[in-house]
C-alpha positions, 0 to 999 in steps of 0.5 A: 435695891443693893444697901451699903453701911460705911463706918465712915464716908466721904461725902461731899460735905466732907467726912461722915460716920454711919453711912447708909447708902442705896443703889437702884437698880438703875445703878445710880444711888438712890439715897445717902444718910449720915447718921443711920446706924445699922438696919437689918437686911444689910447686903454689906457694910465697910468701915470706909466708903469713897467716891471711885475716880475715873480713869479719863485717858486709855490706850488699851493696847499699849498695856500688852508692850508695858516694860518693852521699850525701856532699851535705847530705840534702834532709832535714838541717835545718841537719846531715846525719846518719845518719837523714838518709843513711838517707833517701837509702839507702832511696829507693834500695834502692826501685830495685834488681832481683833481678839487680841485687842480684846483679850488685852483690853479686859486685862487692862480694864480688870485692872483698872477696877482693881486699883480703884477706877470704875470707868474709863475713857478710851482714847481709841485710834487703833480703828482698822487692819495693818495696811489701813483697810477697814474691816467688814465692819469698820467699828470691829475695834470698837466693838473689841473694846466695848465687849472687854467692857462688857466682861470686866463691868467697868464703865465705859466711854468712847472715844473714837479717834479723828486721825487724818494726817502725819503731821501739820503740814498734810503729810500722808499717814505713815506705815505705823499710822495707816490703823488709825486713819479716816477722812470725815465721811468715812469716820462719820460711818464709824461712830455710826457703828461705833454707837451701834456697838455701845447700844447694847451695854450698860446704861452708863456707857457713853460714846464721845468723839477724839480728833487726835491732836494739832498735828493730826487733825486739819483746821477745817475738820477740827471745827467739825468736830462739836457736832460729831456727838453730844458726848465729851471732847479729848484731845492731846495737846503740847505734850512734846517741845517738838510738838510744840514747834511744829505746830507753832511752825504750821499754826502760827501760835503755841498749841494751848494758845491758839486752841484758846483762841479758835476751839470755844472750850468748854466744859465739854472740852479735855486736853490731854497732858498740857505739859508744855504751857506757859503761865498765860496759857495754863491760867487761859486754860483754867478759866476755859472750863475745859478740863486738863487730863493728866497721866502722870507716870506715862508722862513720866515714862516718856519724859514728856514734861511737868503739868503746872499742878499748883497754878492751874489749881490755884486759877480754878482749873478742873484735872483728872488723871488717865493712865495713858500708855498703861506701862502700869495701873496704880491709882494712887502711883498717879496721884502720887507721881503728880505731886512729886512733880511739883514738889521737884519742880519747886522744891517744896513739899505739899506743893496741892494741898490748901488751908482747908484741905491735906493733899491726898484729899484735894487730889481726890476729890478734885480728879473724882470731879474732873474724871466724872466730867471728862467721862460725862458721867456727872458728879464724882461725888457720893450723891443721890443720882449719880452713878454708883462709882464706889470703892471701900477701903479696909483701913485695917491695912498697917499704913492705915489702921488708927487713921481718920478723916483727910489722914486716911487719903493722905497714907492711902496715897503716899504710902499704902497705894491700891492694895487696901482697895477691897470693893469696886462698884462701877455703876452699881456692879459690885466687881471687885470683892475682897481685892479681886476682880470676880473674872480675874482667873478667866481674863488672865488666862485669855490674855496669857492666850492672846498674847503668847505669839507677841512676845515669842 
């Protein structure tokens, strides 16, 4: 039993002094008291203790390009844009290893538990060699992704992705693409594998299934895809105005509006980005109890759109937030760059925050819930059976010190960021102490290896 006392605490019925909280050695927490005071026997006490929010959208591979594309693509035609940056990403994954893929992953994800997630859900297509064949074993990739996962302790979930085609019209893959296709049958063998490869880890490592998007993904096949896992569903979708007629052209509906008509969402549902929605559509969506992922400095990054923040929280809708491309890991720039969104959009300020809540403490909470949904790890919130996703936070850092209750999230988002983060617990394994990951020095070093011949 690992013991943990908070000054104070976030809990689910709002702030609390004298925590004294317990974590079983099943990695989920055994009981929470308000009010305990000290005991002896202690193993650490914090002056705050938060929920850790998941990061619910991952391309690990794309960490090793970040700051590489920002030069107008050779391709542009008078404007970069994301199809353009997508030329440049794919001539890139063309290089990368097994044990490449591995050593950027853990890098990544060292990262991640650093800057405050305790798990991370990715969205995994990088399946097979540079000319589309499968490797011997036809998860290795996947087996890459959970052994970086297995070093770095972060929790993980898996999502293999359904690739079959280069556009809604059928098209074949193209060069870029051939690593990430499979027909049914041959996925079907690799979530077999890929299953195989998470049975070993931890207890909270979890396996869901991806078909990649509208344009990738048939009809027939996508409504296969419910009985391919019991574990979450994602999904990219109208992410990119072109996207959006394609699939309109093809479909014969916007993106989000015929997936509210054909897909049966549900919570087990994630679409990612959902830049691009009408007010009908994001209601619709709101009210599916399909969670909305959101990535808002990729999103940024790529110029893809604004996500209606303020309408699909005020109809009910759940978001988490995932850091996507990976150009950077920052908790808190996520948050922050989302409610920037809107206040540009609307030219307002607090545009999330309620009578009830501030805004960093609404965005809090409510990604700490919808990443724990998209991830299916349950309640993101601190509460006896649920995973130990922990962070403590040193409120002695200057943008914090005298603060309290919803302040402290309020400063931690809008002007501190991720360096007042001092522990991590993903699951119960404390592995971030003191701000440092306890393998930082061995991960830098294999990535700094890994990734000398790819930036030659």
């Amino acid at each position: 039993m690992t013991v943990i006392r908070a000054d104070r605490a976030l809990l689910p019925q709002g702030w609390a002094a004298d925590v004294r909280l317990e974590i079983g050695a099943d990695g989920r927490i055994a009981s929470v008291a308000p009010g305990a005071g000290s005991a002896e026997g202690e193993a650490l006490h914090v002056a705050l203790l938060l929920p850790a929010p998941i990061n619910a959208h991952s391309h690990a591979f794309q960490r090793a390009m970040a700051g590489l594309t920002e030069g107008r693509g050779p391709d542009a035609d008078g404007q970069d844009s994301f199809w353009t940056w997508r030329q440049l990403m794919y001539r890139f994954l063309d290089q990368l290893t097994p044990e490449q893929v591995e050593a950027i992953a853990a890098l990544v994800q060292m990262e991640m538990l650093e800057a405050g997630y305790a798990a991370v859900a990715e969205f995994h297509y990088l399946h097979h060699q540079p000319d589309g064949t499968p490797y011997d074993d036809i998860a290795e990739m996947s087996a890459r992704i959970a052994a970086a996962a297995a070093q770095t302790g972060i929790g993980l979930t898996l999502l293999p992705v359904l690739y079959r085609w280069g556009g809604c019209d059928g098209r074949p893959l193209g060069s870029g693409q051939r690593r990430f296709g499979n027909d049914p049958d041959r996925f079907a063998r690799l979530m077999e594998r890929a299953a195989a490869a998470l049975s070993g880890g931890p207890a909270d490592w979890a396996l869901g299934v991806a078909p990649h998007s509208l344009r990738a993904i048939d009809r027939e096949t996508l409504s296969e895809v419910p009985a391919m896992t019991e574990g979450p569903i994602h999904m990219h979708i109208a992410e990119q105005v072109a996207e959006v007629e394609e699939v309109k052209a093809h479909f014969g509906a916007r993106p989000v509006a015929w997936a509210l008509e054909n897909l049966l969402l549900s919570p087990r549902w994630n679409l990612v980005h959902c830049t691009q929605m009408t007010p009908a559509e994001t209601d619709g969506l709101a009210r599916s109890g399909a969670t909305a992922i959101l990535c808002p400095i990729t999103e940024s990054n790529l110029g893809d759109g604004i996500f209606d923040g303020v309408r699909f929280l005020a109809a009910g809708g759940h978001i988490a937030i995932g850091s996507d491309s990976n150009i950077r890991i920052g908790l808190t720039e996520e948050l922050r760059t989302f409610e920037y969104s809107q206040r540009l959009r609307d030219h307002s300020r607090a545009a999330l925050a309620t009578d009830l809540q501030s805004t960093g403490c609404r965005l809090w909470e409510a990604v700490c819930d919808g990443g724990a949904r998209a991830a299916g790890r349950a309640s993101g919130a601190l509460s006896p059976g649920t995973w130990a996703d922990l962070i403590a936070v040193d409120i002695a850092h200057p943008d914090l010190a005298g603060l309290r209750g919803d302040a402290v999230l309020d400063a931690l988002v809008f002007a501190a960021g991720d360096t007042p983060v001092s522990e991590v617990w993903s699951a119960g394994r404390h592995m971030v102490r003191a701000g440092r990951h306890i393998h930082r020095d061995a991960i830098l070093h294999r990535y700094a290896r890994a990734v000398a011949s790819l930036r030659a």
